[in-house]
C-alpha positions in Angstrom: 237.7 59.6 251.3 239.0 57.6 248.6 236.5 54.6 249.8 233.5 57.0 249.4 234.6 58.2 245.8 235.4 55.7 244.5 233.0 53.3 245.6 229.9 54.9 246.6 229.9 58.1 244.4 230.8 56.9 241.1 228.0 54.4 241.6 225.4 57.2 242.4 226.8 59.7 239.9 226.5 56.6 237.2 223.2 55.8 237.5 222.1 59.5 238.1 223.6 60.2 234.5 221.7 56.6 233.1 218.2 58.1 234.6 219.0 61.1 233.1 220.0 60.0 229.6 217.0 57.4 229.5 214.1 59.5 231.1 214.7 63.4 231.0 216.5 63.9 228.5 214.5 64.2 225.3 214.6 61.2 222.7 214.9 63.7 219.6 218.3 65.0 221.5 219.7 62.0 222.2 219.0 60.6 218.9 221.0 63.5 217.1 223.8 63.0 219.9 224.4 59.0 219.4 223.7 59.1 215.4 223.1 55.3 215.2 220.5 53.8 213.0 217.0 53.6 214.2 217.0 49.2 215.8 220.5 50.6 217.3 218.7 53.0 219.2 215.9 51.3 219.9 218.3 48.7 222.0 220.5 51.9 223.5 217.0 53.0 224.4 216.1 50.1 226.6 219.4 49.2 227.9 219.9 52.7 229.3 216.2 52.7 230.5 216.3 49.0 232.2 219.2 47.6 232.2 221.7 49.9 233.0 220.1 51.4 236.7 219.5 47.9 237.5 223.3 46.8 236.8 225.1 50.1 238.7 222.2 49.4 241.1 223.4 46.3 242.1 227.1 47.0 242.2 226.5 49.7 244.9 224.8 47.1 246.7 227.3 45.0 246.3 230.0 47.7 247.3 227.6 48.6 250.3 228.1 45.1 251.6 224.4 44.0 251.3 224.7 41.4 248.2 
C-alpha cells in the first residue's frame, strides 16, 4: 500500500491537479488566486501547461520501471 501511494498516486493526483490548474480552470480565477504581475503569469501559465505534466509524467514512468 505504501508503494502504490506513495509512488504511483501522488504522481497521478500531481499531474491531475497540473491539468486542472493549466486547462480547466479559468485564467481570470487563477490570475486573482496567484496575484503575480502579468510576465510572471505568463511563465506560471506555460510551465503548468507544458512543463509540469511532462516532468510528473516522466517520474511515474520512471517509478513504473519503464525509463
Amino acid at each position: 500500500i505504501d508503494f502504490m501511494t506513495s509512488n504511483l498516486m501522488l504522481p497521478a493526483g500531481g499531474l491531475c491537479i497540473a491539468m486542472f490548474a493549466g486547462w480547466i480552470m479559468l485564467q481570470q480565477h487563477s490570475e486573482n488566486e496567484l496575484a503575480i504581475p502579468d510576465q510572471g503569469y505568463k511563465v506560471w501559465r506555460v510551465v503548468i501547461r507544458y512543463v509540469s505534466p511532462c516532468a510528473v509524467f516522466l517520474i511515474f514512468l520512471h517509478v513504473a520501471g519503464v525509463l
